[in-house]
MITI-37180 format. One line per field, with one value per residue: residue number from 0; residue in one letter; y, x, z of N, C-alpha, C in turn. Coordinates in Angstrom, 2 decimals, decimal comma. Layout:
// MITI-37180
k NUM:...
r A:...
n_yy Y:...
n_xx X:...
n_zz Z:...
ca_yy Y:...
ca_xx X:...
ca_zz Z:...
c_yy Y:...
c_xx X:...
c_zz Z:...
// end
This chain:
// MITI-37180
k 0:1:2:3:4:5:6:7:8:9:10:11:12:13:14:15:16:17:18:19:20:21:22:23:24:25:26:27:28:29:30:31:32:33:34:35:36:37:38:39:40:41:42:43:44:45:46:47:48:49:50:51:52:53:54:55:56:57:58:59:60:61:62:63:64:65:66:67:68:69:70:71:72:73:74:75:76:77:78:79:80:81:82:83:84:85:86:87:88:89:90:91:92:93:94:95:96:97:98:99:100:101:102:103:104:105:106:107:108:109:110:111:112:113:114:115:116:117:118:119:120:121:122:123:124:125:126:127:128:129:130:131:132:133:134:135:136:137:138:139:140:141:142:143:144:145:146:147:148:149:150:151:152:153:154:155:156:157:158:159:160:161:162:163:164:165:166:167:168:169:170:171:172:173:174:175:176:177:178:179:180:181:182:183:184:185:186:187:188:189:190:191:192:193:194:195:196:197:198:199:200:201:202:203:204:205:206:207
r X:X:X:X:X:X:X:X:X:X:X:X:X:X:X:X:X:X:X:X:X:X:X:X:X:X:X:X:X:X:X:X:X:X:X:X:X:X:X:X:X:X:X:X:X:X:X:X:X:X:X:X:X:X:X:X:X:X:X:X:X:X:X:X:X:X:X:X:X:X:X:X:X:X:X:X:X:X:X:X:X:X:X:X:X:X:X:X:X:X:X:X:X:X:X:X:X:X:X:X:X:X:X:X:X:X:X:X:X:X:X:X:X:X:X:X:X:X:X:X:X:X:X:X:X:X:X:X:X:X:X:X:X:X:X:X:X:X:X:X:X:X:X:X:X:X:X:X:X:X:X:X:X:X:X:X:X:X:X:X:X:X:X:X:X:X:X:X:X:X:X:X:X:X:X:X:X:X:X:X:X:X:X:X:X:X:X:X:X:X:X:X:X:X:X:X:X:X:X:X:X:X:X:X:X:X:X:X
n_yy 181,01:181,94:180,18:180,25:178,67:179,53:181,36:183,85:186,96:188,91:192,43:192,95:191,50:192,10:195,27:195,01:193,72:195,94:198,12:196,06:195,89:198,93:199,06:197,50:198,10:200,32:199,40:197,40:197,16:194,89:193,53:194,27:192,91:194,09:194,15:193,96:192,52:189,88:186,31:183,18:180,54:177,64:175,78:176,06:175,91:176,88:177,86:177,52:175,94:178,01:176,47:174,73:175,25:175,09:172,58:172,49:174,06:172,74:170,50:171,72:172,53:170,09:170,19:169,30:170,09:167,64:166,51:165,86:167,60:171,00:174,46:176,29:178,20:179,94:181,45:183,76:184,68:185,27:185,43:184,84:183,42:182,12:179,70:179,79:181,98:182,20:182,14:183,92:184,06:184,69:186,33:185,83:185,86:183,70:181,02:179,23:175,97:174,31:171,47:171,23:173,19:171,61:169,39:170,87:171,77:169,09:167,81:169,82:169,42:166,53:167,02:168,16:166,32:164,14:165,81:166,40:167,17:167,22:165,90:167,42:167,08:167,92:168,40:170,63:174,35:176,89:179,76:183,93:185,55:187,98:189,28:189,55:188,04:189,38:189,80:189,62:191,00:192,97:192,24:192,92:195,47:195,10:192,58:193,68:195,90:193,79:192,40:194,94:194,81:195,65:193,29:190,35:189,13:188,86:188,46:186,63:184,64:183,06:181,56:180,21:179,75:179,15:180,47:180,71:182,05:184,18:185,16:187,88:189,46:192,39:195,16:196,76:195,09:192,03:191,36:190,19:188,59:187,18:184,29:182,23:181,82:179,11:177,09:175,63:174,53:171,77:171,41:170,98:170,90:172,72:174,83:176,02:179,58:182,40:184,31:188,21:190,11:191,60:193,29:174,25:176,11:175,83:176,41:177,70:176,58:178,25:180,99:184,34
n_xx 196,92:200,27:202,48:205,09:207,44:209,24:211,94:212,47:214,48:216,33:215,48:218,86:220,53:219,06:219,63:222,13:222,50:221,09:223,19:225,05:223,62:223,36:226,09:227,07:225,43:225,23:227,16:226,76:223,89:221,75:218,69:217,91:216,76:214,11:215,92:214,08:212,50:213,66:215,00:215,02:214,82:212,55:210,63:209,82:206,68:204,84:202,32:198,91:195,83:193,36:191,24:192,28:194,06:194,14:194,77:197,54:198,25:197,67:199,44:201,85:201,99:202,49:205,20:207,98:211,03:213,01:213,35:216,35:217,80:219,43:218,97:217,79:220,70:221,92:224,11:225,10:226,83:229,28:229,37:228,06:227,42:225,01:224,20:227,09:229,95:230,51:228,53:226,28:223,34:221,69:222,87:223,74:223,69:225,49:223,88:224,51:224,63:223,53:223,56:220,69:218,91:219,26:217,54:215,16:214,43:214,15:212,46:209,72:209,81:209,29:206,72:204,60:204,96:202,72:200,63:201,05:202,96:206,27:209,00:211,99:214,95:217,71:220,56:219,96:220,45:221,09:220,60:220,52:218,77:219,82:219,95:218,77:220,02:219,69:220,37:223,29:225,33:228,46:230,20:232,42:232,97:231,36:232,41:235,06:234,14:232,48:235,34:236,53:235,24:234,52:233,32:232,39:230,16:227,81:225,52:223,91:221,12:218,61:215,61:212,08:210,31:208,62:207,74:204,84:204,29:202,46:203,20:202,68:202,68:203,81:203,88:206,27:207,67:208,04:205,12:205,00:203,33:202,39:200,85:200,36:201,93:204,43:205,41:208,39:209,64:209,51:206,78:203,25:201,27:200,99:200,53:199,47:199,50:197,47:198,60:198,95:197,66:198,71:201,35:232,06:231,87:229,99:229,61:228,88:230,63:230,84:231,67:232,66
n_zz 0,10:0,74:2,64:5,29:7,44:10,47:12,45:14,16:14,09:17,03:18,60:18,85:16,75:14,67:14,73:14,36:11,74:9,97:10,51:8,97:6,16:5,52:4,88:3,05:1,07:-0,95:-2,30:-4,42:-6,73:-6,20:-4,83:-2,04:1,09:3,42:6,90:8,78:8,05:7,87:8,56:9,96:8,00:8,69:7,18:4,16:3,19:1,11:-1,58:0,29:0,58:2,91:3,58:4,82:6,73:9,54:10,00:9,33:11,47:13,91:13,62:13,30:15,31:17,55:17,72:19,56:21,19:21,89:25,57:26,53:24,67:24,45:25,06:22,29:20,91:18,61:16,96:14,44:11,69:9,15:5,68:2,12:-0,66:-2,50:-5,52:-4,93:-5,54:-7,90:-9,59:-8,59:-6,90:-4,34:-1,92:1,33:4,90:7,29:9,46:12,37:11,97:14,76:16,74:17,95:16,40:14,09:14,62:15,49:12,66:11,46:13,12:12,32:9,57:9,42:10,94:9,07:6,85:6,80:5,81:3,31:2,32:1,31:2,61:3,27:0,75:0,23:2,09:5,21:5,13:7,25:7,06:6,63:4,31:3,05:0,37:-3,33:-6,41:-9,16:-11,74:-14,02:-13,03:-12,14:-8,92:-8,16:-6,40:-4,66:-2,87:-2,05:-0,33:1,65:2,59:3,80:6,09:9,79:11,23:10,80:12,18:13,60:16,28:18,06:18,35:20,56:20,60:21,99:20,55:17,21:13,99:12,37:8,90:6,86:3,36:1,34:-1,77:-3,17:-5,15:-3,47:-2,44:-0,41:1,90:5,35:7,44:10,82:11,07:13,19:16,17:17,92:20,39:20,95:23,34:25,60:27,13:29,37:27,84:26,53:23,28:20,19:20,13:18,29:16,41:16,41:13,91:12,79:10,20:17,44:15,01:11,79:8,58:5,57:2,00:0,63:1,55:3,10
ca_yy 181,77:181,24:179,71:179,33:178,43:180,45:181,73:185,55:187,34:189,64:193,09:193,82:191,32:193,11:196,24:194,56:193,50:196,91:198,25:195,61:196,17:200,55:199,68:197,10:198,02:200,90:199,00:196,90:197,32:194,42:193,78:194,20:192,35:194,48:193,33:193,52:191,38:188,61:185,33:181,76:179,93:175,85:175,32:176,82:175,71:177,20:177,91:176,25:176,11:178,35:176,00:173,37:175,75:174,66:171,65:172,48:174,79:171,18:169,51:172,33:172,41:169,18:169,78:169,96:169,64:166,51:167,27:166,38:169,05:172,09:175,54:176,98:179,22:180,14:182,24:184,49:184,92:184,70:186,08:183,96:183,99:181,08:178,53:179,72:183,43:182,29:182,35:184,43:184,54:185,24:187,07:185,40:185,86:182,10:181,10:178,29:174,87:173,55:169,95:171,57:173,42:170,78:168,83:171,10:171,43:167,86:167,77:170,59:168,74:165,40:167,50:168,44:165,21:163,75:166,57:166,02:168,09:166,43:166,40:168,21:165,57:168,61:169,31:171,99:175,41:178,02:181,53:185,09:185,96:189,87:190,04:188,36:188,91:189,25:189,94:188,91:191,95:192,63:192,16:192,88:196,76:194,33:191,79:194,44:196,44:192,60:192,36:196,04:194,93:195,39:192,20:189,39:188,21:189,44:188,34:185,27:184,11:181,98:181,71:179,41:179,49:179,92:181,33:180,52:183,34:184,29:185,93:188,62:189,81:193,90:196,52:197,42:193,97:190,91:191,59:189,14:188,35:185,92:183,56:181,56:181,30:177,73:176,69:174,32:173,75:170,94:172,01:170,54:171,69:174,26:174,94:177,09:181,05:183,00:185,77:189,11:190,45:193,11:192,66:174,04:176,28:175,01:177,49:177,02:176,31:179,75:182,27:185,49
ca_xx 197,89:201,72:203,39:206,46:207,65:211,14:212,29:212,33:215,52:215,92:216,54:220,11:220,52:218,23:220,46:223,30:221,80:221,06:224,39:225,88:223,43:223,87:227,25:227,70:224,59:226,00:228,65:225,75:222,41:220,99:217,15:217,50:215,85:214,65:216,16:212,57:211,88:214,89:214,67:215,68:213,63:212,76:210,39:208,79:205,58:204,36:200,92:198,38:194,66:192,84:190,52:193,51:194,60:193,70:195,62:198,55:198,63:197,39:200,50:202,54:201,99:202,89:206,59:208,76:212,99:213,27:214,45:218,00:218,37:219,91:217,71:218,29:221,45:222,02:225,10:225,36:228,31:229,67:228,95:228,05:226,61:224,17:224,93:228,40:230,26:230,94:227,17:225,49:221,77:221,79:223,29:223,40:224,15:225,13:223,36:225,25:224,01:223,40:222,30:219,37:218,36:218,86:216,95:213,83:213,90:213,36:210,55:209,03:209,72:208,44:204,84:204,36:205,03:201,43:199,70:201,59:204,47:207,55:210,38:213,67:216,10:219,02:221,33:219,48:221,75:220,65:220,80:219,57:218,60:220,31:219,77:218,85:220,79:218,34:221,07:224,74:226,63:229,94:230,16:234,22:233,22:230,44:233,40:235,44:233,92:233,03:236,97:236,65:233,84:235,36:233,40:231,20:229,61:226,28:224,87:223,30:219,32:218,30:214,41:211,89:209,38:208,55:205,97:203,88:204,39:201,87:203,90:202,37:203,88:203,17:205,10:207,29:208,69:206,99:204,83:205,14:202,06:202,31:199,63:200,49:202,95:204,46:206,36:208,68:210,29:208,76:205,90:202,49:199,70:201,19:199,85:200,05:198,94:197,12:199,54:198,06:196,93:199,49:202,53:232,41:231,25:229,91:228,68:228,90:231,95:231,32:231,50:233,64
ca_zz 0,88:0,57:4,11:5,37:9,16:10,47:13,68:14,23:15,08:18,40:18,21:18,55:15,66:13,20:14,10:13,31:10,26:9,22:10,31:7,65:5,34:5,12:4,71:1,95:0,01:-2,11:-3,40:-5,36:-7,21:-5,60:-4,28:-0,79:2,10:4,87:8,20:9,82:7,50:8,19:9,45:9,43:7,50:8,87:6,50:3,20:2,85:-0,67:-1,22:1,15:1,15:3,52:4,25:5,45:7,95:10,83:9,49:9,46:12,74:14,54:13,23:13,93:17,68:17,95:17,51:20,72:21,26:23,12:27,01:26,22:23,56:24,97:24,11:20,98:20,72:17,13:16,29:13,02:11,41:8,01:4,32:1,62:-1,86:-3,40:-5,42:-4,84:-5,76:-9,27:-10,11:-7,42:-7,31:-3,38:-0,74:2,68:6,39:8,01:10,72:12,99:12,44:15,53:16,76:18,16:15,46:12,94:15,56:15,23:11,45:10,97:13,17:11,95:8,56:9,74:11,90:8,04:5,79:6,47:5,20:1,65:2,02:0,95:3,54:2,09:0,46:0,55:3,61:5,72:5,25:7,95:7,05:6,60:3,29:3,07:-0,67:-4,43:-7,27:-10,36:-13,16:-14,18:-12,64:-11,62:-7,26:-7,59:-5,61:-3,08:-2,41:-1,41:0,61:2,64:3,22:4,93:7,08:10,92:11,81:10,20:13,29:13,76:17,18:18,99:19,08:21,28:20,52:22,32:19,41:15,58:13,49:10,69:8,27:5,83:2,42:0,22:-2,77:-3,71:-5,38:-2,85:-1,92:0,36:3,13:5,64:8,72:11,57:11,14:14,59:17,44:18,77:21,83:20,99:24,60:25,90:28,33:29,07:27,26:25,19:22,15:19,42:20,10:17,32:16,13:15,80:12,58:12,07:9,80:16,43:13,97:10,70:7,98:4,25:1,80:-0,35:2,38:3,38
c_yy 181,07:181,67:179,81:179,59:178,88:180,97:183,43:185,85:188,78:191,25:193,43:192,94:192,02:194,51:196,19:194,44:194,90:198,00:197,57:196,41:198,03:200,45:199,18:197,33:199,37:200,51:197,91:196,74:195,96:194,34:192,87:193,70:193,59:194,04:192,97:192,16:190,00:187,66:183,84:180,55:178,07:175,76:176,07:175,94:175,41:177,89:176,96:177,01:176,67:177,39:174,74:174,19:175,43:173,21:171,35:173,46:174,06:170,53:170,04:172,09:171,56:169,13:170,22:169,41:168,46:167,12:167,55:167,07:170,59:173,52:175,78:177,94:179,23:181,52:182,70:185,14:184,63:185,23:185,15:184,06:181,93:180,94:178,92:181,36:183,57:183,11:182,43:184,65:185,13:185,74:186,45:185,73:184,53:182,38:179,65:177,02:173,61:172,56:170,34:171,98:172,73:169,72:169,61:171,28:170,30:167,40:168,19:169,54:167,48:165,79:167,51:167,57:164,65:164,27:166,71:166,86:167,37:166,93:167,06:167,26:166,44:168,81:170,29:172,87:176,44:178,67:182,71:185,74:187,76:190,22:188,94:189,50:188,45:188,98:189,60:190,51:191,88:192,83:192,62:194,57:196,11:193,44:192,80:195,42:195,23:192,40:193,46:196,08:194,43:194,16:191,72:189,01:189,50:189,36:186,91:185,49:182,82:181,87:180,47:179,00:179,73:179,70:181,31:181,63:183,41:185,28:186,43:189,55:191,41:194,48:196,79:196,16:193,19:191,47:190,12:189,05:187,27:185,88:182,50:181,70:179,78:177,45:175,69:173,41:173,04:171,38:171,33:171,20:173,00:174,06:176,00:178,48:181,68:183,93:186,97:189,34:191,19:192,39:192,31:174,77:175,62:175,97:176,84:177,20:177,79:180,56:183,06:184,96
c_xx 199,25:202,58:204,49:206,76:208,75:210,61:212,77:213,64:215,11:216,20:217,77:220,54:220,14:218,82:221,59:223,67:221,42:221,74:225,03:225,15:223,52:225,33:227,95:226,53:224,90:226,64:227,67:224,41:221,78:219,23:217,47:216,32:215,37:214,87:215,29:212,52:212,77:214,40:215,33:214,91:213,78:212,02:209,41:207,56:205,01:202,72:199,75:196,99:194,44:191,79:190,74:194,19:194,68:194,29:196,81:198,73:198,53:199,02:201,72:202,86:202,09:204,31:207,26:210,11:212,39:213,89:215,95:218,70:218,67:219,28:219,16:219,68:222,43:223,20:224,89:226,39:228,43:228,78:229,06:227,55:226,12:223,48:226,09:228,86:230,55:229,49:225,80:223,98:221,22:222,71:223,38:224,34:224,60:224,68:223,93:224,53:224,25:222,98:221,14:218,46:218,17:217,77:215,10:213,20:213,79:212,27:209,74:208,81:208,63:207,02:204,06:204,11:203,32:200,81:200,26:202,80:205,52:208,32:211,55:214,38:218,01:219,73:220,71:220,80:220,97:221,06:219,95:219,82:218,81:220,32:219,91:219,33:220,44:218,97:222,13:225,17:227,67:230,08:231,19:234,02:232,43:231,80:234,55:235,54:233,25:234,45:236,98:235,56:234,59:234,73:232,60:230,84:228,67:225,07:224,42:221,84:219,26:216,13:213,80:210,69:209,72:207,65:206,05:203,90:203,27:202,54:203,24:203,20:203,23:204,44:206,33:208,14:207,18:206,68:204,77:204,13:202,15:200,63:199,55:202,08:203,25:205,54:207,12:209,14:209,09:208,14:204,79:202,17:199,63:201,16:200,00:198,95:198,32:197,65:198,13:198,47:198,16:200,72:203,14:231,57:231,20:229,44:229,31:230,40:232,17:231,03:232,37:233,99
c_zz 0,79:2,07:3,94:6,99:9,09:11,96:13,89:14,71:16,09:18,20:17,70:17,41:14,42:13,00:13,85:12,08:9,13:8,95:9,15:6,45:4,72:4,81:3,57:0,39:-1,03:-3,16:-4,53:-5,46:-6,99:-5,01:-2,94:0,22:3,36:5,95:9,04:9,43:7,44:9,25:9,18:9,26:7,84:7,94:5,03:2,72:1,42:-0,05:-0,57:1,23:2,28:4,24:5,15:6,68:9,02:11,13:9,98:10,81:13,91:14,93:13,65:15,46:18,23:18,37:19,20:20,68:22,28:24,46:26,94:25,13:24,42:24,30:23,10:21,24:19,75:17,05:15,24:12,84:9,71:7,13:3,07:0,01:-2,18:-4,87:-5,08:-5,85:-7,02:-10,10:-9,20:-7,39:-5,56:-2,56:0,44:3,69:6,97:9,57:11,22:12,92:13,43:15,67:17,26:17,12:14,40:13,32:14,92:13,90:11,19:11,80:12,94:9,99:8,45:10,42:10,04:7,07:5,52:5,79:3,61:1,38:2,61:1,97:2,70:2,06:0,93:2,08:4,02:6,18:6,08:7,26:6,69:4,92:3,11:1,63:-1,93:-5,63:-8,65:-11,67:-13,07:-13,93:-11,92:-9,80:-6,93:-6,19:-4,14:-2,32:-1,70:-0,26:1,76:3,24:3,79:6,03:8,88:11,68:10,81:11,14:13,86:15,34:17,60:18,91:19,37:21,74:21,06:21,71:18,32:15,33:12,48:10,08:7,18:4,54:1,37:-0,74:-2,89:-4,10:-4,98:-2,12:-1,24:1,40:4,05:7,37:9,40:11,19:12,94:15,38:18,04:19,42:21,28:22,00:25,18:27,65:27,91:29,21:26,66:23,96:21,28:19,82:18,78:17,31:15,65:14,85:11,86:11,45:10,53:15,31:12,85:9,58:6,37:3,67:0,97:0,41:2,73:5,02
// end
């Protein structure tokens, strides 16, 4: 099965998200994300034994913000392309990197290391993956219609968990299944939930 840990956004985000996206996705042939499907990924996993599960959902539920961390409240803002707009292979939303949040991706990083997964050596870049860009085409009509966009600022989450994702690939794009729920605000004797079954700002240097 192929993991990855991320933090869910709230409604009126996701229709924000799909306000932008009806409005700049014309202007390029792109492979669209759907906004359900958006999130802000702490950690990608990869593929992970089934029979290690129980493993890593252990290690997980360990993680909590320290008391003097202030809850989560994650801003979105800003338009971006990765590596950079010369030679675009993504699309992105920024998501505000906070000291909290950078806070819980390295413990989520560090709950993980034992079990053989390498910590990240790169700068952790929040954001929302809104689209990958497969071929060398021209963006000059996408960039444009970004400069007529009456805002870039997308909403606020302020989440007090994240969830193990399970990622299947088909036809029609990735399906994506909580595998667990975990608390990170520090409370005793909380533990991780079994998800049901069913599917100063800071932001980067190449952004709108």
């Amino acid at each position: 099965m192929r993991l990855f840990v991320a933090l869910e956004l709230n409604p009126k985000v996701i229709a924000n998200l799909t306000e932008l996206v009806c409005r700049v996705r014309p202007y390029a042939p792109l492979r669209w994300v759907n906004p359900q499907n958006m999130h802000v990924t702490l950690k990608y996993v990869g593929d992970w034994q089934v029979n290690r599960l129980d493993e890593l959902i252990h290690n997980l539920s360990e993680v909590r913000l320290p008391a003097s961390e202030p809850v989560l409240n994650i801003p979105l803002a800003g338009l971006g392309f990765f590596p950079n707009a010369r030679s675009p292979r993504v699309f992105w939303a920024g998501a505000e990197n906070t000291t909290a949040l950078r806070q819980l991706h390295s413990r989520v990083d560090s709950a993980l290391q034992p079990l053989g997964l390498a910590p990240e050596v790169r700068p952790y870049q929040p954001h929302l993956t809104l689209a990958r860009i497969a071929e060398d085409i021209s963006l000059d009509d996408l960039y444009r219609a970004i400069e007529d966009l009456p805002t870039r600022e997308f909403g606020l989450i302020n989440p007090d968990q994240f969830v193990l994702f399970e990622s299947s690939v088909t036809p029609a794009g990735p399906i994506y299944r909580k595998v667990a729920e975990f608390t990170f605000v520090p409370q005793i004797g909380e533990t991780a939930s079994p998800a049901a079954t069913q599917p100063s700002r800071s932001f980067f240097a190449a952004r709108y």
